[in-house]
NUTI-735955 format. One record per atom (N, C-alpha, C): residue in one letter; x, y, z. Coordinates in steps of 0.02 Angstrom, whole numbers, plus 32768, in hexadecimal, padded with zeros to 4 digits. Atoms other than C-alpha are relative to their C-alpha. Example, Ala and Ser with C-alpha at 12.3 -4.5 7.8 and 13.67 -1.06 7.14 Angstrom:
<recs>
a802D7FC58000
a82677F1F8186
a802D803C8000
s7FD67FC57FFD
s82AC7FCB8165
s7FD980378025
</recs>
This chain:
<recs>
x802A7FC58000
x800080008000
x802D803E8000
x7FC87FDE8000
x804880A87FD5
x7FF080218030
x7FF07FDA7FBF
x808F81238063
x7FA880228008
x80437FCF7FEB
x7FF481A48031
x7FB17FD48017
x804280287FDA
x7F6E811D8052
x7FFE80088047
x800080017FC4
x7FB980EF80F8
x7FFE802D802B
x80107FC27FED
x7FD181A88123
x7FAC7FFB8019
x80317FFE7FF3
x7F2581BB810E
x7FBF7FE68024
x801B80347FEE
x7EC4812D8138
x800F80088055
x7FF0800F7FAD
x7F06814181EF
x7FD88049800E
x80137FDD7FE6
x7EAE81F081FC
x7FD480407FD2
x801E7FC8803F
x7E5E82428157
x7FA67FE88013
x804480108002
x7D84824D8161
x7FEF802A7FC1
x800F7FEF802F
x7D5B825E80B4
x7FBC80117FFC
x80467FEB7FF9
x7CB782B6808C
x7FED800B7FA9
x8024800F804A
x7C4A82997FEA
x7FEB80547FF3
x801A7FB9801A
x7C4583407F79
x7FBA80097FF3
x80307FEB7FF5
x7BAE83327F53
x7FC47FF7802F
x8023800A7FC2
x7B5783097FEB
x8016802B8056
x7FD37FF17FC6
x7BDB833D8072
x7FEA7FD6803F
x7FF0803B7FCD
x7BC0829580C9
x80327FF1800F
x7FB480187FE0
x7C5F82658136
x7FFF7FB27FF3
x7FD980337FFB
x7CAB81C58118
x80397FF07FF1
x7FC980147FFD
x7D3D816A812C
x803E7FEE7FC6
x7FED80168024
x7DC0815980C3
x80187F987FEF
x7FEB80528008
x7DDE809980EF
x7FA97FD07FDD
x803D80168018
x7D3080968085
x80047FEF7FC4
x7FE480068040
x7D9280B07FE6
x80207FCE7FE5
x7FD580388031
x7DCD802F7F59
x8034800C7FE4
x7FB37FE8801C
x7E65801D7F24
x7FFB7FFD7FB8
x7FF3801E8035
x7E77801C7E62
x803880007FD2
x7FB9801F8018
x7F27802D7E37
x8024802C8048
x7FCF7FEB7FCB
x7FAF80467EBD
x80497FF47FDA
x7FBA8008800B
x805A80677E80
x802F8037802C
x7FD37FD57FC9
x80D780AB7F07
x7FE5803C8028
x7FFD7FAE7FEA
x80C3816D7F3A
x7FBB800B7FEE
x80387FF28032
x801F816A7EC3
x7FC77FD08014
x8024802F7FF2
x7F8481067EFF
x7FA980487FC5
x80447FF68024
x7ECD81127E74
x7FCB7FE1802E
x803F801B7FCB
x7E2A80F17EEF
x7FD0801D7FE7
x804F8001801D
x7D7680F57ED0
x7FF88010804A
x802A80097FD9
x7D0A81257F55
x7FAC80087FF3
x8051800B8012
x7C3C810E7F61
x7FF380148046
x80207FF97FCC
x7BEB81827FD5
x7FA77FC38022
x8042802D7FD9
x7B6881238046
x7FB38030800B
x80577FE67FFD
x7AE381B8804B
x7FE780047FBF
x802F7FFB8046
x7AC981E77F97
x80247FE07FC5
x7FE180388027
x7B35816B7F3C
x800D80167FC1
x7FE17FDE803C
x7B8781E17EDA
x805C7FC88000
x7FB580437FFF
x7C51818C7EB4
x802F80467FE8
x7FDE7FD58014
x7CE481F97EA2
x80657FD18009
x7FCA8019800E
x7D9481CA7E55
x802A80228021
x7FD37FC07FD0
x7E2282087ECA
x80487FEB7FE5
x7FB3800A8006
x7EF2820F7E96
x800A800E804C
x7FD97FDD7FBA
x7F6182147F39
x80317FE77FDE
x7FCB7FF88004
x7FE9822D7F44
x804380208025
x7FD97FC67FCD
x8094825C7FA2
x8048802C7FD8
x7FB37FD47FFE
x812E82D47F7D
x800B8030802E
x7FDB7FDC7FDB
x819383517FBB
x7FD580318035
x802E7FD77FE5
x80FE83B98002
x7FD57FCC8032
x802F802F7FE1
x80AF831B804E
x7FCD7FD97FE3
x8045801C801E
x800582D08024
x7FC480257FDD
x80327FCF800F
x7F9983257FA7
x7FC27FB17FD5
x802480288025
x7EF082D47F54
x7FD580237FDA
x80337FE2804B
x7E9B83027EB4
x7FBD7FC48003
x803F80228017
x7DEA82BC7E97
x7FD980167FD4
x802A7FD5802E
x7D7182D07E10
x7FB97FCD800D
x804D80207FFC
x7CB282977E1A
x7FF97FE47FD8
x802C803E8044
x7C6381FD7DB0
x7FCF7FCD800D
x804080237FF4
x7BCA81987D9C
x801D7FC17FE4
x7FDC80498015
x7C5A81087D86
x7FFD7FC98045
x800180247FB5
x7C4B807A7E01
x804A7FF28006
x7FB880277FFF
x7CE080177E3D
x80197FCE7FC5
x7FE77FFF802D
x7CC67F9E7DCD
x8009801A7FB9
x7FFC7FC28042
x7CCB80207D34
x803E80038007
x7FB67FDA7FF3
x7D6180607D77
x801B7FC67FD6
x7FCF802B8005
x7DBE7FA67D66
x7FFA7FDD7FB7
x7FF27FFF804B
x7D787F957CC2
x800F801A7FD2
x7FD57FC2803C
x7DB380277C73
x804D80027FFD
x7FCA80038004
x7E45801A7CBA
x80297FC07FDC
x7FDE80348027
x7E697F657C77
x7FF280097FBC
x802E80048037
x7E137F967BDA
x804980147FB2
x7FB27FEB8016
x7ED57FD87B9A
x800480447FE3
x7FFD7FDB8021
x7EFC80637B38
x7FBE80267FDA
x80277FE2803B
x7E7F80F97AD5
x80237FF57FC7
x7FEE7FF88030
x7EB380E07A28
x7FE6802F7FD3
x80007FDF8026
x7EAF815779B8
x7FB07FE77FDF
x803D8007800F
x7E2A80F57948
x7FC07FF58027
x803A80127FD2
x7DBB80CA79DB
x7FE180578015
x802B7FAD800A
x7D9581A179EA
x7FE8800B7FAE
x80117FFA804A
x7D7C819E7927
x7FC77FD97FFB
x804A80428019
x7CFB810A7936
x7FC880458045
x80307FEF7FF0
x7C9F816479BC
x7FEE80547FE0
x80117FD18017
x7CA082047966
x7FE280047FC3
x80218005804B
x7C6181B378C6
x7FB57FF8801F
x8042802B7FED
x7BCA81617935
x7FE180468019
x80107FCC7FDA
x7BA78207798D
x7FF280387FB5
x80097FD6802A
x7BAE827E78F0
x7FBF7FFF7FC6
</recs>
């Protein structure tokens, strides 16, 4: 597990943007962990909104970026195995869309 998880996990109370329900960060999924850098999902429990969070540590300490999505967990682990955007795979949906 990387440093910024364990950091956290011992004393962070994450709160759902759009609700501003408190919960825990030991509520969050892991979906890629590589060193310094941990990808997590969380799923608030009041209005079951889901928001993607980066952590992360350097020289400043522990910072975390999140952005909001109507992705579940598993979404997340299939996009992420899903490999690479290719080039033609934005061309096909821009043919289907136009």
């Amino acid at each position: 597990m990387s440093i910024a998880l364990k950091q956290l996990r011992k004393e962070a109370i994450i709160f759902c943007p759009l609700c501003d329900k408190d919960y825990r960060l030991s509520k969050m999924k892991v979906i890629e962990n590589t060193g310094e850098t941990a990808l997590v999902h969380s799923h608030c429990p009041r209005c079951q909104g889901a928001v993607l969070s980066l952590l992360y540590t350097d020289f400043l300490g522990v910072t975390m970026m999140a952005v909001i999505t109507d992705m579940n967990y598993d979404d997340t682990i299939r996009i992420k195995d899903s490999g690479m955007v290719k080039e033609d795979d934005v061309l096909e949906v821009y043919k289907k869309i136009d």
